[in-house]
DSSP file (Angstrom, degrees, kcal/mol; ACC not computed):
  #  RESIDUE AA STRUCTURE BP1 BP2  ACC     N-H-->O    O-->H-N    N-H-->O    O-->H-N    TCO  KAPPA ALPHA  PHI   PSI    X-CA   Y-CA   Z-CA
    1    1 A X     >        0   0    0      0, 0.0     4,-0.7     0, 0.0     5,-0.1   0.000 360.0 360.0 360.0 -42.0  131.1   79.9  114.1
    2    2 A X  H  >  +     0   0    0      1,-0.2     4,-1.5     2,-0.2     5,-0.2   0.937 360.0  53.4 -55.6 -45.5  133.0   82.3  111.4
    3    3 A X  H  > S+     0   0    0      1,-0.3     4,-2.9     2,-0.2     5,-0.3   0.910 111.7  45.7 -71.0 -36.8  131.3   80.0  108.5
    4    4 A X  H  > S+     0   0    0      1,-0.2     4,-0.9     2,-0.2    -1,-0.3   0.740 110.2  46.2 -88.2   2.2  128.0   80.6  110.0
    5    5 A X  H  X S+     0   0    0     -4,-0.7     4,-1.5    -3,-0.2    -1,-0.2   0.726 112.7  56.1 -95.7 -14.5  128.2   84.4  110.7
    6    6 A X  H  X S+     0   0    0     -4,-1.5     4,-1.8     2,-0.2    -2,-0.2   0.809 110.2  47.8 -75.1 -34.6  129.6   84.3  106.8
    7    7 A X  H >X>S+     0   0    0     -4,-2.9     4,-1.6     3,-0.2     3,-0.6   0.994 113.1  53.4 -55.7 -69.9  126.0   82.4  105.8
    8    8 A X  H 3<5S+     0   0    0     -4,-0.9    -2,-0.2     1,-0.3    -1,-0.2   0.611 105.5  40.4 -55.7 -38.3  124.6   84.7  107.5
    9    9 A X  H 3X5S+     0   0    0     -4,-1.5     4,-1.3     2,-0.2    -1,-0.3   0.859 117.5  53.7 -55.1 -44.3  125.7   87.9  106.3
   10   10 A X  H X<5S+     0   0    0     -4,-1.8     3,-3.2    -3,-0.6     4,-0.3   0.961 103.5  51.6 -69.1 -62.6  125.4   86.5  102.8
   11   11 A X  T 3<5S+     0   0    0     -4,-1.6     3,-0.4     1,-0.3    -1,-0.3   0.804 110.2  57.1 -36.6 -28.8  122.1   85.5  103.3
   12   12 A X  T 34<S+     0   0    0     -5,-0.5    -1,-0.3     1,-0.3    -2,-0.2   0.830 107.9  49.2 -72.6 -19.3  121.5   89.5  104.6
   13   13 A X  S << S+     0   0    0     -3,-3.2    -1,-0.3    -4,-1.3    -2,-0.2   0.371 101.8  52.0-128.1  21.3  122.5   90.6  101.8
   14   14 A X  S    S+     0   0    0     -3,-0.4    -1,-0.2    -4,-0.3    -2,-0.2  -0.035  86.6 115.5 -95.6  16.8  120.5   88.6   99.0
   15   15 A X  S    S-     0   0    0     -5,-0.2     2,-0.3    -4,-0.2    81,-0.1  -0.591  83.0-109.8 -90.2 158.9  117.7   89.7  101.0
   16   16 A X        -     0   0    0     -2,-0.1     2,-0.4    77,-0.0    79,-0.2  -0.621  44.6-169.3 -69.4 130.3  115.4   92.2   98.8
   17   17 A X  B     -A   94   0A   0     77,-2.4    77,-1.6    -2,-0.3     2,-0.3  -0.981  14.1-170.2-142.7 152.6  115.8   95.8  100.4
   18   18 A X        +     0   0    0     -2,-0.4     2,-0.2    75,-0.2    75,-0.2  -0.752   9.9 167.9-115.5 162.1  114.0   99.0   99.8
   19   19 A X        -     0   0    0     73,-0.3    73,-3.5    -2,-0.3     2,-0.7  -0.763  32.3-126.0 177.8 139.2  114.9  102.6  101.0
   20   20 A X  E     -B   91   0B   0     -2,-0.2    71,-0.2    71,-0.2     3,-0.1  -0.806  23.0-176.3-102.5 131.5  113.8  105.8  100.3
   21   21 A X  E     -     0   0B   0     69,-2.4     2,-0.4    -2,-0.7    -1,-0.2   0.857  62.9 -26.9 -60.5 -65.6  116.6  108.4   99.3
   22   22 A X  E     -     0   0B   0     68,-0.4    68,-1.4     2,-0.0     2,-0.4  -0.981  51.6-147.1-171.7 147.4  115.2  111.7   98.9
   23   23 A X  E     +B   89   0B   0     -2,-0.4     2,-0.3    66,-0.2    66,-0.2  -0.976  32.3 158.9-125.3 127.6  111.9  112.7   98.0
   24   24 A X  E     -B   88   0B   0     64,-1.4    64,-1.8    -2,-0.4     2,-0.6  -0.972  41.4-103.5-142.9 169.4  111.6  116.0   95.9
   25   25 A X  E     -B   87   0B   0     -2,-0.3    62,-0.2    62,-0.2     3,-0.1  -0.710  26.9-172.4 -77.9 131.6  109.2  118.1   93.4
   26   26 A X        -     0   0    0     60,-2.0     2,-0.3     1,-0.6    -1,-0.2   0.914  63.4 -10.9 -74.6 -55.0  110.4  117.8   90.2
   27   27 A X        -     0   0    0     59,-0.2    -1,-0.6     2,-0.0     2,-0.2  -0.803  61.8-175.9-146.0 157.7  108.1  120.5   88.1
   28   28 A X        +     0   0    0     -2,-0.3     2,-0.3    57,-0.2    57,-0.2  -0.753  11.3 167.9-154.7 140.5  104.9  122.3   89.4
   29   29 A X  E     -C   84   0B   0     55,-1.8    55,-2.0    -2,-0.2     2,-0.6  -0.998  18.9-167.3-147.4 135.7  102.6  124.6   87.4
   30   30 A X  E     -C   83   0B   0     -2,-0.3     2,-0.6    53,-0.2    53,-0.2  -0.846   3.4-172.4-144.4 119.7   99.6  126.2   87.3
   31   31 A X  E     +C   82   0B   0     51,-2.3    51,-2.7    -2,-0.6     2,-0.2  -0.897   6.5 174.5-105.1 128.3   97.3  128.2   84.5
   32   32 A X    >   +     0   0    0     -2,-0.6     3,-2.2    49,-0.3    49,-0.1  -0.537  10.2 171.6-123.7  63.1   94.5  129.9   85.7
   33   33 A X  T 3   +     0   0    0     -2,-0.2    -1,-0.1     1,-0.2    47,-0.1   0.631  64.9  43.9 -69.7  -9.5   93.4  131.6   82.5
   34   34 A X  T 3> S+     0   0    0     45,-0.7     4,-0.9    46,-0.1     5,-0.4  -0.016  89.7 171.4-110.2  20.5   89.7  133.4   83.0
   35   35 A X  T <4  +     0   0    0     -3,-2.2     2,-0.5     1,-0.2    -3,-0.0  -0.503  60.5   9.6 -60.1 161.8   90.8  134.7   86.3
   36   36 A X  T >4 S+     0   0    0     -2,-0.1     3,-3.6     1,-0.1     4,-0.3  -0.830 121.1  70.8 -68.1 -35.1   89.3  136.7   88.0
   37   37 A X  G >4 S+     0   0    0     -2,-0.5     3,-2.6     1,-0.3    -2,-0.2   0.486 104.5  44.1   8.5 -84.6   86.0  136.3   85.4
   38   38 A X  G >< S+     0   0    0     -4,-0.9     3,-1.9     1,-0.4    -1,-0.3   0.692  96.4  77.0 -74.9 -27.4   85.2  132.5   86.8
   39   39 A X  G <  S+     0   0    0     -3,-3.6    -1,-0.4    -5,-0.4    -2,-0.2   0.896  93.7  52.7 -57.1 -49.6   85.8  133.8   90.4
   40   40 A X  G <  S+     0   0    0     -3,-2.6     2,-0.6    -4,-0.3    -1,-0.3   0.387  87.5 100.2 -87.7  23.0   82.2  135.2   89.9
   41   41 A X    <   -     0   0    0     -3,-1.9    -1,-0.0    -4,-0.1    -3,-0.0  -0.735  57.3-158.8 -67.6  96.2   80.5  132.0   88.8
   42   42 A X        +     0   0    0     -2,-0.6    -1,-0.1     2,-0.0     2,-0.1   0.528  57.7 120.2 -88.8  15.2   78.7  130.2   91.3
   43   43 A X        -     0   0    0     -5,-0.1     2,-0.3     1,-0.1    -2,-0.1  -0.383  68.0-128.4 -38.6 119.9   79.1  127.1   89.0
   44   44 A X        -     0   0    0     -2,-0.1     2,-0.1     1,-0.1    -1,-0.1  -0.712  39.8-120.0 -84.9 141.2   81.0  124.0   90.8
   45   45 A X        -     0   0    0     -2,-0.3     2,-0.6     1,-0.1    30,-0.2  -0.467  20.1-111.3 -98.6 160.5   83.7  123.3   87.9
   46   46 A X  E     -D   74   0B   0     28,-1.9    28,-0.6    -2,-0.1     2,-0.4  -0.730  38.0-130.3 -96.1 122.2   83.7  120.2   86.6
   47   47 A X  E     -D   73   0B   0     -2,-0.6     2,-0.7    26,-0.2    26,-0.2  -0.663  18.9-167.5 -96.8 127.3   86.9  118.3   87.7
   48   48 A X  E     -D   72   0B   0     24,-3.1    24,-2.2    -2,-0.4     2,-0.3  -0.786   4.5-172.2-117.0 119.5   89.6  116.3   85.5
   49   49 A X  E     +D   71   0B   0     -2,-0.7     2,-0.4    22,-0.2    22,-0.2  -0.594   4.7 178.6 -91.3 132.5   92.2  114.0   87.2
   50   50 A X  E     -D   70   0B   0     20,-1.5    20,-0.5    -2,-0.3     2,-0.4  -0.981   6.5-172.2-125.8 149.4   95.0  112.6   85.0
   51   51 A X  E     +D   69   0B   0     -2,-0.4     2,-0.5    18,-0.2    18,-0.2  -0.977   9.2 167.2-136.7 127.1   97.6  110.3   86.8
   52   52 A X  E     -D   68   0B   0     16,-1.2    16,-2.2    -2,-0.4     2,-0.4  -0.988  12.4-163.6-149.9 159.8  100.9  109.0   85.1
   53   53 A X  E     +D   67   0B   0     -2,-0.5    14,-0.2    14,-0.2     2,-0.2  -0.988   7.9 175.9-136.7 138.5  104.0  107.4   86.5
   54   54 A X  E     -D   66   0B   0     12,-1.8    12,-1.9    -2,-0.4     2,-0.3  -0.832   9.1-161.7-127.5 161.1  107.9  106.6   85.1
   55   55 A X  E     -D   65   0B   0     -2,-0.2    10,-0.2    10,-0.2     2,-0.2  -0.883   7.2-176.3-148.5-178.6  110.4  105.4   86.3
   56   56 A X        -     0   0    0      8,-1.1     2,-0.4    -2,-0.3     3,-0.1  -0.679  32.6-114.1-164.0 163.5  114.5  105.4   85.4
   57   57 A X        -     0   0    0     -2,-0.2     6,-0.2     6,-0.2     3,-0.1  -0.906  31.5-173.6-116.8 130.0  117.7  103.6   87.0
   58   58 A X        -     0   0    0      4,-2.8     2,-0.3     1,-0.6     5,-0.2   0.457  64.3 -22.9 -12.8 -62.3  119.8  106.4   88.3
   59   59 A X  B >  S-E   62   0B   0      3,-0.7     3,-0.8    -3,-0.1    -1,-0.6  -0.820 100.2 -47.4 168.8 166.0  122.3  104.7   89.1
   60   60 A X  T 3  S-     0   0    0     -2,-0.3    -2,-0.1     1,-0.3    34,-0.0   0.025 134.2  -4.8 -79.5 149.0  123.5  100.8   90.0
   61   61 A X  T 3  S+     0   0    0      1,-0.1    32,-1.7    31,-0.1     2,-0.7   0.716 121.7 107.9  46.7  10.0  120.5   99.9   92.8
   62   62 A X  E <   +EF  59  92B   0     -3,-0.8    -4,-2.8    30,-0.2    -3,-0.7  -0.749  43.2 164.0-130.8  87.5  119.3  103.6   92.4
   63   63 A X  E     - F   0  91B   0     28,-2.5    28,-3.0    -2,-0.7     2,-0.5  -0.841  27.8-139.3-132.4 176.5  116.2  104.6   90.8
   64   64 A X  E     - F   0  90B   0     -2,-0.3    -8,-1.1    26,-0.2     2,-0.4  -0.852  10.5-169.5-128.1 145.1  113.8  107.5   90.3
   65   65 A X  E     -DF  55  89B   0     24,-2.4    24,-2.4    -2,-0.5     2,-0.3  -0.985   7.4-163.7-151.2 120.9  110.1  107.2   90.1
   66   66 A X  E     -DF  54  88B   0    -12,-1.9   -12,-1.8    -2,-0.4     2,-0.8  -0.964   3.4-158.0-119.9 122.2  108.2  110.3   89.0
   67   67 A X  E     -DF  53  87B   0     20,-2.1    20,-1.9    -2,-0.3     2,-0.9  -0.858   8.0-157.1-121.3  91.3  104.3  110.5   89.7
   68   68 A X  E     -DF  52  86B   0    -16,-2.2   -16,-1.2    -2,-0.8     2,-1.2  -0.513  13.2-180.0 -57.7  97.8  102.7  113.0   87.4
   69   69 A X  E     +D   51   0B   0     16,-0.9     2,-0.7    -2,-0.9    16,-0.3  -0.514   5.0 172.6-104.2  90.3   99.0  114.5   88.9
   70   70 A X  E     -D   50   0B   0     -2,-1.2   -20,-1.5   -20,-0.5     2,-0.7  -0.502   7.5-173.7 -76.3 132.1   97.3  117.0   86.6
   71   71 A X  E     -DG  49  83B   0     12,-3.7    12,-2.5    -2,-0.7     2,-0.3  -0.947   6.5-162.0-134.3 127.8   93.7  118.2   87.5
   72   72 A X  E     -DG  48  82B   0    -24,-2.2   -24,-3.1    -2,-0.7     2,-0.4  -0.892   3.7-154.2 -89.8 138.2   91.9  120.4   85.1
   73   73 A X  E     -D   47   0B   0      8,-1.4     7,-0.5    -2,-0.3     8,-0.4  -0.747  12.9-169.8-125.3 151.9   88.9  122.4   86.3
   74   74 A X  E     -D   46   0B   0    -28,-0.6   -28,-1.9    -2,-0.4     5,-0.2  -0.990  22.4-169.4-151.6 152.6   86.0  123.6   83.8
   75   75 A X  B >  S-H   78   0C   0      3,-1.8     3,-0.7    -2,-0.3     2,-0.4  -0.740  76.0 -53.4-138.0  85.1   83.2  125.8   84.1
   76   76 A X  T 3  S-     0   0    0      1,-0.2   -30,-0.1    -2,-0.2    -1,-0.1  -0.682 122.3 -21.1  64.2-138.4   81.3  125.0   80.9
   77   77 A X  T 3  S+     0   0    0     -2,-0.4     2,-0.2    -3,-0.1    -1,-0.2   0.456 123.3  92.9 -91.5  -6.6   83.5  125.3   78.2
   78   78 A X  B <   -H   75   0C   0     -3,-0.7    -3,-1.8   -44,-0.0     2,-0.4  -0.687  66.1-133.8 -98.8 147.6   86.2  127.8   80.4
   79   79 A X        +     0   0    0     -2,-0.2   -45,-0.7     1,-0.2    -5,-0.2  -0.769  20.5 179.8 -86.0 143.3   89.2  126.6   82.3
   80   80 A X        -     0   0    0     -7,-0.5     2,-0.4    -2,-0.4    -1,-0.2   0.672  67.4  -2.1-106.2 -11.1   89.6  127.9   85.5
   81   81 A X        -     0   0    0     -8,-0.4    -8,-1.4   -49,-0.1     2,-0.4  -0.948  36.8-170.7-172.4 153.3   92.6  126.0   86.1
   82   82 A X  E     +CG  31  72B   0    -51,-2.7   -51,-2.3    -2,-0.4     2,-0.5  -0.918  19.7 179.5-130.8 108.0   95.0  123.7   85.2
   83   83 A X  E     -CG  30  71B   0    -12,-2.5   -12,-3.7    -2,-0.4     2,-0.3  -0.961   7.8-166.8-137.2 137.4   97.7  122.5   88.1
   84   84 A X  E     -C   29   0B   0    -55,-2.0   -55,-1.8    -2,-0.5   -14,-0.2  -0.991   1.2-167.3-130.5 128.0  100.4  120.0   87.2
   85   85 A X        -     0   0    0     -2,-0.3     2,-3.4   -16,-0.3   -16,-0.9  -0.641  12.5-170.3-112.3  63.6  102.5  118.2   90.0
   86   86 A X  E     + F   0  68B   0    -18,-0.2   -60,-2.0    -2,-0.1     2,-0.3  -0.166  15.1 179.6 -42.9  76.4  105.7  116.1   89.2
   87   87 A X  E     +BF  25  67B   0     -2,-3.4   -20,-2.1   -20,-1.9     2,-0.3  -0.754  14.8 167.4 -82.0 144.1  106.2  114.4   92.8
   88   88 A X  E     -BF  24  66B   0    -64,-1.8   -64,-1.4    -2,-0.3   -22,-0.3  -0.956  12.8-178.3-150.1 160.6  109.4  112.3   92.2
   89   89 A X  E     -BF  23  65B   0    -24,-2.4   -24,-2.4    -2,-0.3     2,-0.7  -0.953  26.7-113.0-159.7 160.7  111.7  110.6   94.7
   90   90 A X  E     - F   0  64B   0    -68,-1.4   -69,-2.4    -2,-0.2     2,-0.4  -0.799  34.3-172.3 -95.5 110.3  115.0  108.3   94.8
   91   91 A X  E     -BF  20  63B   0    -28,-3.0   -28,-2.5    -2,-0.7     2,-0.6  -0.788  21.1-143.2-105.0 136.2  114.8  104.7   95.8
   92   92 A X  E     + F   0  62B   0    -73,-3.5     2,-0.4    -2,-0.4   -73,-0.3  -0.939  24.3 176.7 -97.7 120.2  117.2  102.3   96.5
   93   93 A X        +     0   0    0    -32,-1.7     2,-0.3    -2,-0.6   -75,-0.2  -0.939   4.3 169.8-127.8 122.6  116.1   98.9   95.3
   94   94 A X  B     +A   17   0A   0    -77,-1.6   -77,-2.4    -2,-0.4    -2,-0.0  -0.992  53.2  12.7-143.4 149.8  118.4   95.9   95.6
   95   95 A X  S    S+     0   0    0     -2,-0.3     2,-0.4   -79,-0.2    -1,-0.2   0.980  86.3 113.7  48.4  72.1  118.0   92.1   95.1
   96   96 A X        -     0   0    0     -3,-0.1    -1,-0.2   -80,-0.1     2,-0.1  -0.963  61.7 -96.5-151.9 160.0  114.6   91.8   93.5
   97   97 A X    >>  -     0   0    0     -2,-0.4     4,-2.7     1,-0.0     3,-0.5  -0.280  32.4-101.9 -61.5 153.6  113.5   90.6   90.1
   98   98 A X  H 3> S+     0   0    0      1,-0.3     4,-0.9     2,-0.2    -1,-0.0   0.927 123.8  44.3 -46.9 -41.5  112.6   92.2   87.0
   99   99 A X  H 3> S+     0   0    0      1,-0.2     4,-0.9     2,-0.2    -1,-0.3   0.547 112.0  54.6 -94.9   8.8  109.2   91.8   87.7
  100  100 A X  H <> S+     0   0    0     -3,-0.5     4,-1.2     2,-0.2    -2,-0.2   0.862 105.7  44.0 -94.2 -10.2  109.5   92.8   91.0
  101  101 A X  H  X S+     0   0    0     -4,-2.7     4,-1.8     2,-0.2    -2,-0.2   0.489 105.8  68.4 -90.8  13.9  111.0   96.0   90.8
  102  102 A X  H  X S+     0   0    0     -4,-0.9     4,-1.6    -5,-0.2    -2,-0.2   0.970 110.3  35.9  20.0-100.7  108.4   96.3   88.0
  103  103 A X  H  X>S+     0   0    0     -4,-0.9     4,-1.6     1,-0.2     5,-1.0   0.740 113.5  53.6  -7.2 -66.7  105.9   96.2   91.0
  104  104 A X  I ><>S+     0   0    0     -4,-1.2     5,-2.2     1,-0.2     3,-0.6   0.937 114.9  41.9 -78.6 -26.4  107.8   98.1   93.4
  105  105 A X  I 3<5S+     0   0    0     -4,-1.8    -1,-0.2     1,-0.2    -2,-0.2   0.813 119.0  45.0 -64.2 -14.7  108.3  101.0   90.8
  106  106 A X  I 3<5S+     0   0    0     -4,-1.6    38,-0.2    -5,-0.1    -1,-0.2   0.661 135.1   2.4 -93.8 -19.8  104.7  100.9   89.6
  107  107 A X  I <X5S+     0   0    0     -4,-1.6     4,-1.3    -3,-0.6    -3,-0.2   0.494 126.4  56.8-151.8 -51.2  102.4  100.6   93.1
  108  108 A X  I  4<S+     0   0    0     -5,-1.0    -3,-0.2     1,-0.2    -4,-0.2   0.836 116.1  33.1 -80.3 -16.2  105.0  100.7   96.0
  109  109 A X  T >4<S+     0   0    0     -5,-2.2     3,-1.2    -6,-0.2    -1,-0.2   0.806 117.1  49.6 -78.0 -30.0  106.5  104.1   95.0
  110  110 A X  G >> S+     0   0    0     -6,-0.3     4,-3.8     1,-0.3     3,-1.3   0.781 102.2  66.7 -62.1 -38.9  103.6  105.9   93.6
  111  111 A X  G 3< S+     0   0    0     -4,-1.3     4,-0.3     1,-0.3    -1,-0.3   0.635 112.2  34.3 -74.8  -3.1  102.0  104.7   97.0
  112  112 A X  G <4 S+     0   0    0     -3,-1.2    -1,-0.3     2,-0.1    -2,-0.2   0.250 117.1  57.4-131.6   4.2  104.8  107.3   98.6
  113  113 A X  T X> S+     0   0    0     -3,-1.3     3,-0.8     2,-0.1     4,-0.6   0.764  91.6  60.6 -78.4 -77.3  104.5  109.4   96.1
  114  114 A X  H >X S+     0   0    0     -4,-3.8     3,-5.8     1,-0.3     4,-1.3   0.818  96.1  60.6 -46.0 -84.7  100.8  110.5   95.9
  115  115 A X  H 3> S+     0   0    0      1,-0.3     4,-1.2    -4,-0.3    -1,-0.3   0.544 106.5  47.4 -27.5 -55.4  100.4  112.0   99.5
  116  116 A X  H <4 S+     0   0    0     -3,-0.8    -1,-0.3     1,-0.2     4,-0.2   0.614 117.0  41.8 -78.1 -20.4  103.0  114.5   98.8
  117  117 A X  H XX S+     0   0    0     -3,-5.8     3,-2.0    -4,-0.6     4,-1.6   0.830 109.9  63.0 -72.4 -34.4  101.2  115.5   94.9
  118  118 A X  H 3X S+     0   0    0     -4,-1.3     4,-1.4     1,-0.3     5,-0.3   0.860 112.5  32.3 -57.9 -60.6   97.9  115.3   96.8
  119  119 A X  H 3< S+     0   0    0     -4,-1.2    -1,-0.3     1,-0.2    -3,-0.1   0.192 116.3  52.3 -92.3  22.7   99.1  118.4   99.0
  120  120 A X  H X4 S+     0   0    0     -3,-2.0     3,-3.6    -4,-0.2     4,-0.3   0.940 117.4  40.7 -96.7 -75.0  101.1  120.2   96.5
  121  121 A X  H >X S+     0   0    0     -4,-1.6     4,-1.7     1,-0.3     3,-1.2   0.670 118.4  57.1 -13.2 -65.1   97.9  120.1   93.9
  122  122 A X  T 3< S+     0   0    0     -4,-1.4     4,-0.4    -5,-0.3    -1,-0.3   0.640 113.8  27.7 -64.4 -41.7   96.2  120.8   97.0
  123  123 A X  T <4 S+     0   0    0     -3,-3.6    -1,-0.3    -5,-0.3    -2,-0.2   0.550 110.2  71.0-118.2  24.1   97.8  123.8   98.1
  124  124 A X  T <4 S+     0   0    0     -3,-1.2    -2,-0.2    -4,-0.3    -3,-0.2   0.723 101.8  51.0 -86.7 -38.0   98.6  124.9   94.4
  125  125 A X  S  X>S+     0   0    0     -4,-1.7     5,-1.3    -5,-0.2     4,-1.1   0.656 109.3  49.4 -81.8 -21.9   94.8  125.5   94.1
  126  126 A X  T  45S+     0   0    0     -4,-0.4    -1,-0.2    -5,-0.3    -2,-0.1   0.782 107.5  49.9 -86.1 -19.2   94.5  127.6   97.2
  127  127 A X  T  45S+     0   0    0      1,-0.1    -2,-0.2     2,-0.1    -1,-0.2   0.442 100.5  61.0-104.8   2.5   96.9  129.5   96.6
  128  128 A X  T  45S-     0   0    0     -4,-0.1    -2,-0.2     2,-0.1    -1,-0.1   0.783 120.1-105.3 -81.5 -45.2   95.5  130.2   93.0
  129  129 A X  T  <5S+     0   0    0     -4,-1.1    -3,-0.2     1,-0.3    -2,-0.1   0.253  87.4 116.1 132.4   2.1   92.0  131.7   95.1
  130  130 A X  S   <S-     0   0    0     -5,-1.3     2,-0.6     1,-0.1    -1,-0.3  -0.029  80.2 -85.9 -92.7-176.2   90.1  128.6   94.3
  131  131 A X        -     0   0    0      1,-0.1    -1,-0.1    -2,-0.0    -5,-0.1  -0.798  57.2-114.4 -83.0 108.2   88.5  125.6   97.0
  132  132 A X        -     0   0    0     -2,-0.6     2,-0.3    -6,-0.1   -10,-0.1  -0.301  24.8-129.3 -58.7 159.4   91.2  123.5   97.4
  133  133 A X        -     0   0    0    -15,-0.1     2,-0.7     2,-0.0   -11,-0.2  -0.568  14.7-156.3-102.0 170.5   90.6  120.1   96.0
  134  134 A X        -     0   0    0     -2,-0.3     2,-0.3   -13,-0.1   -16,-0.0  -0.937  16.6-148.8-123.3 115.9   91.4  116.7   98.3
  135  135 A X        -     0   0    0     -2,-0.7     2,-0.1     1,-0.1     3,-0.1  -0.608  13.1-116.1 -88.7 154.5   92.0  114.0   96.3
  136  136 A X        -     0   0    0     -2,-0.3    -1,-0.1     1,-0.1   -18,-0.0  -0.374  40.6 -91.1 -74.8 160.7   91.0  110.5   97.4
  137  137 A X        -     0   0    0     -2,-0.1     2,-0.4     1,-0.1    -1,-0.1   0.002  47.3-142.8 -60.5 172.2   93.7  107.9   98.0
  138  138 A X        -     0   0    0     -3,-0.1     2,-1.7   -27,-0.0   -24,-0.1  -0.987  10.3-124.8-150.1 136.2   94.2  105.8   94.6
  139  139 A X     >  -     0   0    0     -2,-0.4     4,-1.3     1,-0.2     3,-0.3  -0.757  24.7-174.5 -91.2 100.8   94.9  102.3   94.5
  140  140 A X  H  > S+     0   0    0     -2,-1.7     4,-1.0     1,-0.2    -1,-0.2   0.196  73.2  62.8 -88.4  -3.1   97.8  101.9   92.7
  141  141 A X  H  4 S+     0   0    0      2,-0.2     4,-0.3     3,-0.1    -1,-0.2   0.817 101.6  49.8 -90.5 -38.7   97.9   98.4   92.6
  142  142 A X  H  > S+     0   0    0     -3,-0.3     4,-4.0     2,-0.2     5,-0.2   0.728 110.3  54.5 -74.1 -31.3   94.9   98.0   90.7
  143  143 A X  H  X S+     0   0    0     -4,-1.3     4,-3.1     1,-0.2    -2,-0.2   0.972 110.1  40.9 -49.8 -60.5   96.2  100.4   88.4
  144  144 A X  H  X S+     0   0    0     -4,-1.0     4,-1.0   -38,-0.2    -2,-0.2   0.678 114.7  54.9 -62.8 -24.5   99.5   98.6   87.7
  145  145 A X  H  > S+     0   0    0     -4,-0.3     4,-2.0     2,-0.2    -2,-0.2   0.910 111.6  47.9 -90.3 -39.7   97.3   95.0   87.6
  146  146 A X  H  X S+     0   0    0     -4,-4.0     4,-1.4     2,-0.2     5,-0.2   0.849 113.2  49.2 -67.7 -26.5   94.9   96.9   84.6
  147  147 A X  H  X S+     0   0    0     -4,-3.1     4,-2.6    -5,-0.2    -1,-0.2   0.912 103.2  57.1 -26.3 -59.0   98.1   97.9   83.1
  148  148 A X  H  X S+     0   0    0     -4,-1.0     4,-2.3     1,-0.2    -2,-0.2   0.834 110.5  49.2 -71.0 -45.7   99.3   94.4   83.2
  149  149 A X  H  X S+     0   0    0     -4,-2.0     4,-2.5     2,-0.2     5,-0.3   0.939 101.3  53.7 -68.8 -42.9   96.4   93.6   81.4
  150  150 A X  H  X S+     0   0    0     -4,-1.4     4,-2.2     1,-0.2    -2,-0.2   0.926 107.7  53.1 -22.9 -67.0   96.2   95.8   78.5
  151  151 A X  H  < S+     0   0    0     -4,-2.6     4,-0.5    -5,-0.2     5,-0.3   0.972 108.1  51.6 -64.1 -31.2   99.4   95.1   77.5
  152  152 A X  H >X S+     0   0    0     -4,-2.3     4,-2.4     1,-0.2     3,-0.6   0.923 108.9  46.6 -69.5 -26.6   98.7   91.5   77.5
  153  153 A X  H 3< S+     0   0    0     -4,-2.5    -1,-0.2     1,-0.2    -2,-0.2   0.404 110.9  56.3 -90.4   2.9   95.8   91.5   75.6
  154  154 A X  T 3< S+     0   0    0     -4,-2.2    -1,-0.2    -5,-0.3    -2,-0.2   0.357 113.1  40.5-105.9  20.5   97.7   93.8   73.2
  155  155 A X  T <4 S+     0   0    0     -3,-0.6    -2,-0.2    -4,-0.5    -3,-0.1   0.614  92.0  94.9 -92.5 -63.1  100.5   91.3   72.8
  156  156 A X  S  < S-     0   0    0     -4,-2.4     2,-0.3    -5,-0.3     3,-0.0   0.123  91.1-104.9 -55.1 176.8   98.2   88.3   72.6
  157  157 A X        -     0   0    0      1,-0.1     2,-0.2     0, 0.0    -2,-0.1  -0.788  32.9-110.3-100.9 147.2   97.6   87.6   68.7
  158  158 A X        -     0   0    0     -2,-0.3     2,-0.3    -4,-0.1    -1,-0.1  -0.415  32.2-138.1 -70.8 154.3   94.3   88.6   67.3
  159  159 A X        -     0   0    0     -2,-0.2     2,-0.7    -3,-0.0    -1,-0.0  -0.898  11.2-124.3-115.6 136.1   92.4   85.7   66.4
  160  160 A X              0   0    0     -2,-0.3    -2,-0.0     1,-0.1     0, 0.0  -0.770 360.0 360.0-106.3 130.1   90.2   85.4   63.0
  161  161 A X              0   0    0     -2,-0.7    -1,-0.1     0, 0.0    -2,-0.0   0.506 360.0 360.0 -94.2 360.0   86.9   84.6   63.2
C-alpha cells in the first residue's frame, strides 16, 4: 500500500504543471505628438499593430514571458499616437520538454497575456482623448507555427540551381 501511494506521488510529480505567479505591466508609454492639431481632423488614422514576445528563466521552474503590443496611429504623414504595452507575467513551468516549454512560452502565455495589453492599449488611448481601439483576439499559435517555419527554412541549406 505505502509502495503504491510512493508510485503514485512520483508519478504526480513527473506530471507537466503550469501556474500562473503574478501577472504585472512591465513598461507603458504613450507619444501623442500633433496634439491637439489631429484632434480636429475628421480623418480615421490609419492604424499600425506590432506584436512581439520573450521570454527568460527567472529562476529553477520560474519564468517570465513578456508580450510587447505597440499600435501606431497616422493621419497622413502625422502621428497622432504611439502607445506601447509591455504585459509580462511569472509562470511556473515544470516537467515539460524543451520544445514544450518552447510552446507553452510562445502561445500559451501570450494567450494570458494579450487580454491584459488589449485593455491597457485600450485604455492608454482613451485616456490620451482619442477612440479607444479594441484589438481582436490573435492567434498565437499560428504565430509561433509561422515562426517555426521561418526559422526552418532559414536553417535548411540553400540549394544551387
Amino acid at each position: 500500500m505505502a509502495e503504491e501511494q510512493a508510485q503514485e506521488q512520483a508519478q504526480e510529480q513527473a506530471q507537466p504543471q503550469f501556474s500562473i505567479e503574478k501577472l504585472y505591466v512591465k513598461d507603458i508609454s504613450l507619444e501623442s505628438p500633433n496634439t491637439p492639431d489631429l484632434f480636429l481632423v475628421q480623418e480615421a488614422p490609419q492604424i499600425e499593430l506590432k506584436l512581439s514576445n520573450q521570454g527568460r528563466q527567472a529562476a529553477e521552474n520560474l519564468y517570465e514571458v513578456q508580450l510587447t503590443v505597440t499600435l501606431t496611429a497616422k493621419i497622413g504623414e502625422r502621428t497622432a499616437y504611439l502607445a506601447e504595452v509591455a504585459q509580462a507575467g511569472l509562470f511556473r513551468i515544470v516537467n515539460v520538454t524543451e520544445e514544450m516549454l518552447g510552446m507553452v512560452m510562445q502561445i500559451t502565455c501570450p494567450n494570458i497575456l494579450f487580454p491584459y495589453a488589449r485593455e491597457a492599449i485600450s485604455d492608454l488611448i482613451g485616456r490620451a482623448g482619442y477612440q479607444p481601439i479594441f484589438l481582436a483576439p490573435v492567434n498565437f499559435e499560428v504565430l509561433y507555427q509561422q515562426q517555426q517555419q521561418q526559422q526552418a527554412q532559414a536553417a535548411a541549406p540553400a540549394t544551387v540551381q
